[in-house]
C-alpha positions as CSV (number, residue, x, y, z in Angstrom):
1,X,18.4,-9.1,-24.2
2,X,17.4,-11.2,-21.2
3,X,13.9,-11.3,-20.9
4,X,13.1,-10.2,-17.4
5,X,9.1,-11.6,-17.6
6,X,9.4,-15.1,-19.0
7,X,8.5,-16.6,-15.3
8,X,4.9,-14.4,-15.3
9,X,1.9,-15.6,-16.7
10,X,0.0,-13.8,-19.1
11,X,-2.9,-14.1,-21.7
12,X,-2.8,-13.1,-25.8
13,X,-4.4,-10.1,-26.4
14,X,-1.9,-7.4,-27.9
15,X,-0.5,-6.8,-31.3
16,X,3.2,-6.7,-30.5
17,X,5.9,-5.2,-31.0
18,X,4.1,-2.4,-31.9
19,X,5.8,0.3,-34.2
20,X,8.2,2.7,-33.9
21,X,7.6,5.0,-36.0
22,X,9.7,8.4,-37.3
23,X,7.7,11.9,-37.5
24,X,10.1,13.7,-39.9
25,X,6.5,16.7,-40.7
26,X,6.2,17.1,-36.9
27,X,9.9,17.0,-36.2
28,X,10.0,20.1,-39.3
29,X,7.8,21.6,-38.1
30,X,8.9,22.1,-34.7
31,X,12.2,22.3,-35.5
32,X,13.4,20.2,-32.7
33,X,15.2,17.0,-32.4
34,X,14.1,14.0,-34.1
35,X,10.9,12.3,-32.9
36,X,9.6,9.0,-33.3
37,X,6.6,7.4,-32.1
38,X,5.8,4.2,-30.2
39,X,2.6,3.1,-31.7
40,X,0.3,1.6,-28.6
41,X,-2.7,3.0,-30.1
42,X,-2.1,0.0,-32.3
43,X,-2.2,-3.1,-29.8
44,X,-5.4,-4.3,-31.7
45,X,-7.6,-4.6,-29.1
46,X,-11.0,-3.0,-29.4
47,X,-9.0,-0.1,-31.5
48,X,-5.9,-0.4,-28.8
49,X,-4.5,1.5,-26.3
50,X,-2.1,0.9,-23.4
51,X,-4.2,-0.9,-21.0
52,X,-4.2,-4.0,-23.2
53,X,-1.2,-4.6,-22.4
54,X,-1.1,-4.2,-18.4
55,X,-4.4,-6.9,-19.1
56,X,-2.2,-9.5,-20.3
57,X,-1.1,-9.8,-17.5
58,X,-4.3,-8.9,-15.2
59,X,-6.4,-11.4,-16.4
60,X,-3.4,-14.2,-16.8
61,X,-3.7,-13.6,-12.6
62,X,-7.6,-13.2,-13.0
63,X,-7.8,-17.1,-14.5
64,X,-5.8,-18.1,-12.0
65,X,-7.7,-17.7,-9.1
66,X,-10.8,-18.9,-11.2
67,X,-12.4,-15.8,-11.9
68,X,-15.8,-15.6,-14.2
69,X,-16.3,-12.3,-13.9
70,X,-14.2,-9.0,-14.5
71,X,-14.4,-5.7,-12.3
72,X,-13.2,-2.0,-12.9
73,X,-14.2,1.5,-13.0
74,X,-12.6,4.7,-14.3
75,X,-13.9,7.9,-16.0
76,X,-17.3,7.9,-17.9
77,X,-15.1,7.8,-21.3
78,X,-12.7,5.3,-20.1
79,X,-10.3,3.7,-22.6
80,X,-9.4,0.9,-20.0
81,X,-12.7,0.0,-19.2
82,X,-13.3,-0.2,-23.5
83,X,-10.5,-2.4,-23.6
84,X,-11.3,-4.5,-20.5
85,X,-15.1,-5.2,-21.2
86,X,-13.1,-6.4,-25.1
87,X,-10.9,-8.4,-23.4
88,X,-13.3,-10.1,-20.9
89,X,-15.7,-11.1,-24.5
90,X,-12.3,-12.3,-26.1
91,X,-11.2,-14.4,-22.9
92,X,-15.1,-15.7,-22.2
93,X,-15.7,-13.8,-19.1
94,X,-18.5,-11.7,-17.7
95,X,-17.5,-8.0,-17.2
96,X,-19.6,-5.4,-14.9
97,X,-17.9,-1.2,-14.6
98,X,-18.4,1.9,-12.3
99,X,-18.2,4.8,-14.5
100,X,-17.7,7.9,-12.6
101,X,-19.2,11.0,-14.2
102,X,-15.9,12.7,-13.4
103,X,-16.3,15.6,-16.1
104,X,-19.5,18.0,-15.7
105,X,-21.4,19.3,-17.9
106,X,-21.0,17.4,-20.6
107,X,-24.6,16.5,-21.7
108,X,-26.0,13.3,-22.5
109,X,-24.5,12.2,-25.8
110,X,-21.0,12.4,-23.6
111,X,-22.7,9.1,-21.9
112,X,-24.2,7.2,-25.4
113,X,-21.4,7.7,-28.0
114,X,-17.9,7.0,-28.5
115,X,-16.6,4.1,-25.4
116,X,-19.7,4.2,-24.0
117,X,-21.4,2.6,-26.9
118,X,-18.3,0.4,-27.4
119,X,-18.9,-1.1,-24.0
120,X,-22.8,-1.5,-25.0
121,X,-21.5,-3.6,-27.9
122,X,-19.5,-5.8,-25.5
123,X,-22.4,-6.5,-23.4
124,X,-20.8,-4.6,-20.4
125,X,-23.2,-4.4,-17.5
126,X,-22.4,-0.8,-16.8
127,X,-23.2,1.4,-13.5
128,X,-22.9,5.4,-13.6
129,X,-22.0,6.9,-9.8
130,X,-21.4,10.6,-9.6
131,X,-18.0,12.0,-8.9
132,X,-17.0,12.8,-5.5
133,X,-17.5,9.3,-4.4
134,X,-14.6,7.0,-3.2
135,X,-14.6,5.0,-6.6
136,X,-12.5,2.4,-5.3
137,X,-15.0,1.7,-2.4
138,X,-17.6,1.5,-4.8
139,X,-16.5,-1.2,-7.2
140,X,-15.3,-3.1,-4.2
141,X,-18.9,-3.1,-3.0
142,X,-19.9,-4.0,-6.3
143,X,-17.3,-7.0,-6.2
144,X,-18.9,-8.2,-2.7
145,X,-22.3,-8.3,-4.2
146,X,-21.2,-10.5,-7.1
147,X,-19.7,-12.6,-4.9
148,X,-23.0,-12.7,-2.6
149,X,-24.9,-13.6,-5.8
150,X,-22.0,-17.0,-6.4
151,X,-20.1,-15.3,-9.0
152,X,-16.2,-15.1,-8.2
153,X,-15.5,-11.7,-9.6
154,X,-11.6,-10.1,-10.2
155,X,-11.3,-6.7,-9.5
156,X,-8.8,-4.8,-12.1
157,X,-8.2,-0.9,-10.2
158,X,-8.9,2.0,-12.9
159,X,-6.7,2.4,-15.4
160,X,-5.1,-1.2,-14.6
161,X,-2.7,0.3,-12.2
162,X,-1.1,-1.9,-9.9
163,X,2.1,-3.8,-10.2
164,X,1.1,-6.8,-12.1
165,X,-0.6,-4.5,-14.8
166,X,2.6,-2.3,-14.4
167,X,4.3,-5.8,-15.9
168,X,2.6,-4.8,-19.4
169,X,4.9,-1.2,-19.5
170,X,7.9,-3.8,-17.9
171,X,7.2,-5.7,-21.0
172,X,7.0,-2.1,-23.8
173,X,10.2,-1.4,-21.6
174,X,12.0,-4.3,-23.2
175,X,10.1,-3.9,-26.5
176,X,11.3,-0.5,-27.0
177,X,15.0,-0.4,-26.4
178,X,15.5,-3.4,-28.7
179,X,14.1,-1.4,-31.2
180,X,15.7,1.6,-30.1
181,X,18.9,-1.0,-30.1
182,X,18.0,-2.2,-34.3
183,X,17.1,1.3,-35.1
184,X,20.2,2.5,-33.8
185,X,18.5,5.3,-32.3
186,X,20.3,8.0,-29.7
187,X,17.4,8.2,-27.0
188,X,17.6,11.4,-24.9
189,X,14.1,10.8,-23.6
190,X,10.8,9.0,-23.7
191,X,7.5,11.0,-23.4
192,X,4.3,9.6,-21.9
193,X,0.4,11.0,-20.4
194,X,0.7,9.8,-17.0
195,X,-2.6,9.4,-15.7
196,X,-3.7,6.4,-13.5
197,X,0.9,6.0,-13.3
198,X,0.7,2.2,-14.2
199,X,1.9,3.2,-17.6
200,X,4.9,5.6,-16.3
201,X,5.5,2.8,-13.6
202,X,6.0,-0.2,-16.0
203,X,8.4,2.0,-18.1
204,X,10.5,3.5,-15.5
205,X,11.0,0.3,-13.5
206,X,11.5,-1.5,-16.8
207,X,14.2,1.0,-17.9
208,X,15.8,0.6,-14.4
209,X,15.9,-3.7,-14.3
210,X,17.7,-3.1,-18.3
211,X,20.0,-0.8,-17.0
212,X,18.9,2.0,-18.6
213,X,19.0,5.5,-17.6
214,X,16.8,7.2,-20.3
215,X,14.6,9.4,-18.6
216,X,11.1,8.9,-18.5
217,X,9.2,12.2,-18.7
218,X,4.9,11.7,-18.0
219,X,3.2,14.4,-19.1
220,X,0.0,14.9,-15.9
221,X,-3.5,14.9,-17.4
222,X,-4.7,14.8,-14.2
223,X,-2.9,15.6,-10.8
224,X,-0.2,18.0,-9.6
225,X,3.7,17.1,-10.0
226,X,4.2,15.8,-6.6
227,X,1.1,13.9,-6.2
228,X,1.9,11.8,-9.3
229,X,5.2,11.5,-8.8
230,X,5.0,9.8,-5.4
231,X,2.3,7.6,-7.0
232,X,4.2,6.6,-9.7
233,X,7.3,5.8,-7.6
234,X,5.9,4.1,-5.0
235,X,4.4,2.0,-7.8
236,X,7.8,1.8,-9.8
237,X,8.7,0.6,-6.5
238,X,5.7,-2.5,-6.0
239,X,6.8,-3.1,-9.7
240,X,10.7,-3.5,-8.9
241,X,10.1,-5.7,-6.2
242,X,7.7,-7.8,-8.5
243,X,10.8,-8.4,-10.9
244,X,13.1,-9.1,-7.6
245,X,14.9,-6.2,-9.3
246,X,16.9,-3.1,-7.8
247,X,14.9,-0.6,-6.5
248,X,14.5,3.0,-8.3
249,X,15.7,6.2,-6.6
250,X,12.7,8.9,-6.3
251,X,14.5,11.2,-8.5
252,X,14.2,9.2,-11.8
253,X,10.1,10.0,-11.4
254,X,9.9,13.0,-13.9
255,X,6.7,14.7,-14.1
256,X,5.4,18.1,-15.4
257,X,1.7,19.1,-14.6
258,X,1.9,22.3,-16.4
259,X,-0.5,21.0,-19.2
260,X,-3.6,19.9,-17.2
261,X,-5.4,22.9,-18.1
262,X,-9.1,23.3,-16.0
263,X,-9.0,19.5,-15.2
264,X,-9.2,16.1,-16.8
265,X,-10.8,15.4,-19.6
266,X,-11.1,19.3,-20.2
267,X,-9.3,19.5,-23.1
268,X,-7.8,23.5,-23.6
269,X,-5.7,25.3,-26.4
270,X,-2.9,23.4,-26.3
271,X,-4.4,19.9,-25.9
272,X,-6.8,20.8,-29.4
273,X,-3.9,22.9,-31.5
274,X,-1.3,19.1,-30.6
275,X,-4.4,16.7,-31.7
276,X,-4.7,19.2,-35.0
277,X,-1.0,19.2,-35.9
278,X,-0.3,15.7,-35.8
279,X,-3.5,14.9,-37.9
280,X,-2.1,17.4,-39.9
281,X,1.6,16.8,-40.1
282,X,1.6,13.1,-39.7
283,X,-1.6,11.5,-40.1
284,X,-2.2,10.0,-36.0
285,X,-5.0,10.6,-34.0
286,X,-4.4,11.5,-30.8
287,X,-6.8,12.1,-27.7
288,X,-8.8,15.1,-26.0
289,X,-8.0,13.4,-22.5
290,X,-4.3,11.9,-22.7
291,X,-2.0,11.7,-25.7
292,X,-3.5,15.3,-26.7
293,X,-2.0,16.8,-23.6
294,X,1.3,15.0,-23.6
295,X,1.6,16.3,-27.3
296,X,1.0,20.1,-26.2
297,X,3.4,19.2,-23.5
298,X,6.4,17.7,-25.7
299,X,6.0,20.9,-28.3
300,X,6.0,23.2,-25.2
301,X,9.3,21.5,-23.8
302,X,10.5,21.2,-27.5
303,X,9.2,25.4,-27.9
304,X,10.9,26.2,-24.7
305,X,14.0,24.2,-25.0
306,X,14.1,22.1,-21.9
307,X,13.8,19.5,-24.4
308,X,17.2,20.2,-27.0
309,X,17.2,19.2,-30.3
310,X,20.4,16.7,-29.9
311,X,19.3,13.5,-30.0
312,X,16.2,11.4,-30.0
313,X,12.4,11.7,-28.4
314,X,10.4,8.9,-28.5
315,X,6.7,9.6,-27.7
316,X,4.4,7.0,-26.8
317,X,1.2,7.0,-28.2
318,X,-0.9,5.7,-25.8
319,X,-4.1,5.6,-27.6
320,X,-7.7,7.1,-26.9
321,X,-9.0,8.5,-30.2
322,X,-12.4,6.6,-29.7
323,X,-13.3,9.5,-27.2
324,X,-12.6,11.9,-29.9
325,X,-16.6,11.4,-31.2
326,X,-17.1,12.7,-27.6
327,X,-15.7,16.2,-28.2
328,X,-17.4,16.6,-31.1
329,X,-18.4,20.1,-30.5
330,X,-14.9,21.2,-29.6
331,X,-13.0,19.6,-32.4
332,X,-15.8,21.5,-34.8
333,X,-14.8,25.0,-33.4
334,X,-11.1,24.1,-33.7
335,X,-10.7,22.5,-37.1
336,X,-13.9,23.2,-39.3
């Protein structure tokens, strides 16, 4: 296979190729079709996760323009901003965050466990702003004052979304069809939380430059179908043109919202009875936030059969069970 990112620089940080893994428990129990798992909870990072690989290739650019100091923001629990203030320590750079207090009522532990210490232990310089703001505005402010104070700061957007972190899900693109290739494997579709859409973005335009037609289903945690589905193709889009590689169509976006529940982070039902089952039936830890809700929503598609049981599902596992410390209280009620 022609590898379509040997000409963009990036930086060491991920375990890779990370597994792909069968669930024979979960595929019993759900009596579907066969599922396997793409383990990007193991990238080895700060406990992995997917952003690790879209900051390959984030602070390879980063470097280049001399940066000492790393920017971002996302939610209060944040598993990009984890991995980010772990990759600045690993790399030797400075890293200050915007944490938005996105979910209410959460209490105070929600802000001292789980990530949150995680990025204490990294020496993150950490700033709390209350949602409702324009959190983009704000960490570009924050970016300007570093810069007033002679630092040269780079600022990564939550979630590492833009189309040189997309390159990391170019690069799991290429990863997992060889081993969908060596496993001999007969894909009918991929499954993945969509959230920030770097993650759906890499994939899908990655599929597309291989010549693949597999569909990409993201799961929402977050916003309604449409919503994401124009973000994620207008970034498929920035990504394609990135590669110098055809363009998608709109219609290859798939997205299904059905499974966001009363908002993010707010895990519901379905979100807690999927992070029980695979505990259960496979032994992986999934996420209140993300991979808990894409679960709920691949056993919902499996339940309902929009999602047959000829062929293959791949499902990847984009990581996030640090948070799980944060829901202590709801995993209690659910599983004790």
């Amino acid at each position: 296979m022609t590898d379509i990112l040997k000409n963009f620089a990036k930086v060491n940080l991920c375990h890779q190729p990370t597994p792909l893994e069968e669930m024979p428990r979960l595929t019993e129990a759900l009596s579907g079709p066969r599922l396997f798992v793409k383990r990007d909870d193991c990238t080895g990072l700060a406990s992995g996760g997917n952003k690790t690989r879209k900051l390959e290739f984030l602070i390879a650019d980063a470097l280049s323009v001399g940066a000492d100091t790393l920017v971002t923001y996302g939610a209060v629990q944040s598993n990009h901003v984890r991995q980010t203030a772990a990759a600045a320590c690993k790399i030797g750079l400075n890293c200050h965050v915007i944490l938005e207090r996105r979910v209410l009522h959460k209490g105070q532990r929600y802000e001292e466990t789980s990530n949150i210490l995680l990025n204490h232990m990294f020496g993150t310089t950490i700033e709390f702003r209350e949602a409702g703001l324009d959190i983009t505005a704000e960490a570009l402010a924050l970016t300007n004052s570093l810069k007033f104070q002679g630092k040269h700061p780079y600022l990564i957007p939550g979630g590492g979304s833009n189309k040189i972190g997309s390159l990391g899900y170019v690069s799991c693109a290429q990863e997992l069809l060889l081993q969908i290739k060596n496993q001999r494997l007969n894909v009918q579709s991929v499954i993945v939380a969509t959230g920030s859409f770097g993650t759906q973005a890499g994939l899908t335009a990655g599929f597309s430059a291989l010549g693949c037609d597999i569909p990409i289903i993201g799961i929402s945690v977050r916003r309604k179908r449409e919503e994401q589905i124009e973000n994620v193709y207008k970034l498929s889009l920035e990504t394609s043109q990135l590669l110098g590689t055809k363009p998608i169509k709109r219609n290859q976006v798939l997205v299904y919202d059905n499974y966001i529940g009363e908002g993010y982070a707010i895990p519901n039902k379905g979100t807690m009875d999927a992070i029980e089952i695979l505990a259960k039936k496979e032994g992986i830890l999934l996420d209140p936030v993300y991979t808990g809700k894409a679960m709920a929503g691949l056993i919902d598609l499996i339940n309902t059969d929009a999602i047959n049981a000829n062929g293959d599902v791949v499902f990847i596992h984009t990581g996030g069970s640090v948070a799980l410390f944060a829901y202590e209280d709801e995993l209690r009620q659910k599983i004790l």
